[in-house]
C-alpha positions as CSV (number, residue, x, y, z in Angstrom):
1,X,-8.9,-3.1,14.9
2,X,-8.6,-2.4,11.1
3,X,-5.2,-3.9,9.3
4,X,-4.2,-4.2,6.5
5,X,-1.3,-6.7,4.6
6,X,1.6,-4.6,3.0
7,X,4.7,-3.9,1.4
8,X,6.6,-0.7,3.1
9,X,9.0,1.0,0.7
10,X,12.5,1.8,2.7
11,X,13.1,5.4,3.6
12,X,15.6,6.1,0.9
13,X,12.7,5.1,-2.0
14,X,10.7,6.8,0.3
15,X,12.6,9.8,-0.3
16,X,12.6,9.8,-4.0
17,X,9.1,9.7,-3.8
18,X,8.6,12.6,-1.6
19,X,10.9,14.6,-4.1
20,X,8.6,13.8,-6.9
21,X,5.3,14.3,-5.1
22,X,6.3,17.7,-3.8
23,X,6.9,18.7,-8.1
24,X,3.4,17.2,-8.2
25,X,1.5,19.0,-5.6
26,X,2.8,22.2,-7.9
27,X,0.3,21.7,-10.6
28,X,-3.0,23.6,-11.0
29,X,-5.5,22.4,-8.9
30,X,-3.1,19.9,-6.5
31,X,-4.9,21.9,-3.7
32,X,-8.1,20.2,-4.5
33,X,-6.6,16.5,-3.8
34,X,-6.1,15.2,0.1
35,X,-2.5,14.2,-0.4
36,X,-1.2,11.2,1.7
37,X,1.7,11.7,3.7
38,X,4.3,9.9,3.7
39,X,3.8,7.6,6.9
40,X,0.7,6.5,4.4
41,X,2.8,5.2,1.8
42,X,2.6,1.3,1.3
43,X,1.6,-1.8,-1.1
44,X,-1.9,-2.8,0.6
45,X,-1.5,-6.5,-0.2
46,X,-5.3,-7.5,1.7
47,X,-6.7,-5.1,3.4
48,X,-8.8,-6.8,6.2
49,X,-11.0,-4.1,7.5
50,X,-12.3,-4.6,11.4
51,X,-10.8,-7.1,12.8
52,X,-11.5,-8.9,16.2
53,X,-9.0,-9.1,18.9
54,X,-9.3,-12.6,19.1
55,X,-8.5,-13.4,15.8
56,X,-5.2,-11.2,15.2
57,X,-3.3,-14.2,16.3
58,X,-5.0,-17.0,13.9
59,X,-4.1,-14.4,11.5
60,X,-0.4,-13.3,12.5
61,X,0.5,-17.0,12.3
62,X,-0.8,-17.6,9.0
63,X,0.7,-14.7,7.5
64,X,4.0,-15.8,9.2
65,X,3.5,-19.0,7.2
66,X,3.0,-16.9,3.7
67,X,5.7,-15.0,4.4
68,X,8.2,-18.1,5.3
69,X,6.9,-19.4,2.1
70,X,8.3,-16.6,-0.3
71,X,11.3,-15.6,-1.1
72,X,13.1,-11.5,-1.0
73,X,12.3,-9.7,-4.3
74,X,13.1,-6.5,-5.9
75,X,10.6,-3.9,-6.7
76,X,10.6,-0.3,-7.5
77,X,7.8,2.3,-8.1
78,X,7.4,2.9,-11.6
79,X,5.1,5.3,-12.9
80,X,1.4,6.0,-12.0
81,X,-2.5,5.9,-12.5
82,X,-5.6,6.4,-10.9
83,X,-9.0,4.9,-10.0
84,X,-12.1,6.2,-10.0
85,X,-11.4,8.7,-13.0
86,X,-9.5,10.9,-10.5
87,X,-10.8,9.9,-6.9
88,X,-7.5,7.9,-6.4
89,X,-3.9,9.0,-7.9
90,X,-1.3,6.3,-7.3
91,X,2.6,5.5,-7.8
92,X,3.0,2.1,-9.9
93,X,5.3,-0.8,-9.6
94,X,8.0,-2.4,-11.6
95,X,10.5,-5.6,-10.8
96,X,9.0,-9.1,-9.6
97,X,5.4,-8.2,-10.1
98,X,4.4,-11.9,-10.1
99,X,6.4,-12.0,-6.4
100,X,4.1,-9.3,-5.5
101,X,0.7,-10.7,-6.9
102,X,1.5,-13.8,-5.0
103,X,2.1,-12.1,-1.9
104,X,-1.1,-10.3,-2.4
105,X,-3.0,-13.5,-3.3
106,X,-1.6,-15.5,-0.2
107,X,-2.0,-12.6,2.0
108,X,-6.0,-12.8,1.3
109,X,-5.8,-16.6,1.5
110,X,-4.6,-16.6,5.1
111,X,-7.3,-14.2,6.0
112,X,-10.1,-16.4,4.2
113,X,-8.8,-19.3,6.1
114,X,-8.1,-17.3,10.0
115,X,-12.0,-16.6,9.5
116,X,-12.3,-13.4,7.9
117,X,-14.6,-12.5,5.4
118,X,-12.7,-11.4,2.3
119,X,-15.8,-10.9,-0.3
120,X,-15.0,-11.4,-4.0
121,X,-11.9,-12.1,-4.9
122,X,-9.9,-9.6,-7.4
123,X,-7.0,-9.3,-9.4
124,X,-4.3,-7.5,-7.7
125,X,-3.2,-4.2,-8.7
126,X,-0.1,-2.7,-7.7
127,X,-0.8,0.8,-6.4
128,X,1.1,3.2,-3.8
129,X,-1.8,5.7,-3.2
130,X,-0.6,9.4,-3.5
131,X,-3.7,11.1,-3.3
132,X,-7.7,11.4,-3.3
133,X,-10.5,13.0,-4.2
134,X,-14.1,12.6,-3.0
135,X,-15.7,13.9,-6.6
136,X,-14.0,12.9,-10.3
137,X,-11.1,14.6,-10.8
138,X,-9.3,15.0,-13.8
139,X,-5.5,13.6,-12.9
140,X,-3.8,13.2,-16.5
141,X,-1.6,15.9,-15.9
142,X,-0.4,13.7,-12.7
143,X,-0.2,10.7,-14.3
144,X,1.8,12.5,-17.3
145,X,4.0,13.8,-14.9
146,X,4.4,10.4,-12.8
147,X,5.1,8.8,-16.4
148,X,9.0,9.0,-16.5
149,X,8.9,8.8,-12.7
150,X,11.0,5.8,-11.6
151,X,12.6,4.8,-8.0
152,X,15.3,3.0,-7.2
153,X,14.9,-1.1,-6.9
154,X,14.9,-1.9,-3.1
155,X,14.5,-5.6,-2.0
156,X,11.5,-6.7,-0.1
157,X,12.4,-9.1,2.8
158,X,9.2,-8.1,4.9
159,X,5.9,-8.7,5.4
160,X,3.8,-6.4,7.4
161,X,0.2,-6.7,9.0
162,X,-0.5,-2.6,9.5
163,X,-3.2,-1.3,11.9
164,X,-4.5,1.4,10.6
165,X,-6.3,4.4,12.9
166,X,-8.7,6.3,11.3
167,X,-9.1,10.5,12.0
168,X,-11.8,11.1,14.7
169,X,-11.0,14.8,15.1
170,X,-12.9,16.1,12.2
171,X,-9.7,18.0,12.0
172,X,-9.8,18.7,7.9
173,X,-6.9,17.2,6.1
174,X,-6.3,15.0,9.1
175,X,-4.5,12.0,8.3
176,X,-5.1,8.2,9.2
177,X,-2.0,7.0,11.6
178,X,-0.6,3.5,10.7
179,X,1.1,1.5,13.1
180,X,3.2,-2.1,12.4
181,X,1.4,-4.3,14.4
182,X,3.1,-7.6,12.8
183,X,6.6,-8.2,10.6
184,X,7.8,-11.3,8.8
185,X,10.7,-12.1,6.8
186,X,10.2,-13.2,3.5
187,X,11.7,-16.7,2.9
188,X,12.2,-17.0,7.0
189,X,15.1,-15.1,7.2
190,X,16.0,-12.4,9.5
């Protein structure tokens, strides 16, 4: 199965989001981007690609362990960028980043050590994906608009391994589902 590691934004952030990507999908040309809906909407912290059956528990436990180990923090989305000039607009970040980046970073180590092979390791980038494009896009007017964009602060007291399941319709503008297929508290409690 392919999972992922991740930080799920509560439904009222949620929310705020959806308000501001709806003003977004407004602007010239948002037609020409594959917007992600907002089941879609997370903090990939390792994403782990296939994944065996039989190693979904080796992994569950250690990212139980990683998530006993940290504590709750606050974050909010903050702002935006992209990747790829324009094949990747995303939501930013703001609060205990360094909570986050050690998430991330523990999150790949317990999938290094359950097995999985995790290529080169690189920094970690907060990013909430909005939207995509398969050829260059030009997104500064997203990423202007996005600039004074700022959610509330939620705490994070989860981690959670996500499955995701890709389109096999061929359906256009079909959507990947993503499924909680593992939670953990954050500092064991809960």
């Amino acid at each position: 199965m392919r999972l992922f590691a991740a930080v799920l934004p509560p439904d009222r952030v949620a929310s705020e989001l959806a308000a501001e990507v709806a003003e977004l999908r407004k602007l010239p040309g948002a037609e020409g981007l594959r917007w992600t809906g907002r089941p879609g909407w997370h903090f990939t912290l390792a994403f782990y690609g296939e994944v065996d059956d039989d190693v979904v528990p080796e992994l569950s436990a250690r990212l139980e362990r990683v998530a006993r180990r940290g504590a709750p923090f606050e974050l909010a989305l903050r702002g935006g960028g992209q990747f790829g000039h324009g094949r990747a607009l995303w939501a930013g970040a703001a609060g205990d980043l360094a909570a986050l980046r050690l998430l991330a970073d523990r999150s790949e180590a317990a999938a290094r050590k359950a097995g999985l092979d995790m290529g080169e390791h690189r920094r970690y980038k907060a990013h909430l994906t909005l939207a995509r494009s398969r050829d260059a896009v030009d997104v500064r007017p997203y990423v202007e608009a996005l600039h004074a964009f700022e959610s509330r602060t939620w705490t994070v007291t989860e981690l959670v391994l996500v499955r995701s399941n890709l389109p096999r319709s061929g359906v256009p503008g079909e959507q990947p589902r993503y499924e909680p297929v593992g939670r953990w508290p954050l500092g064991g409690a809960g």
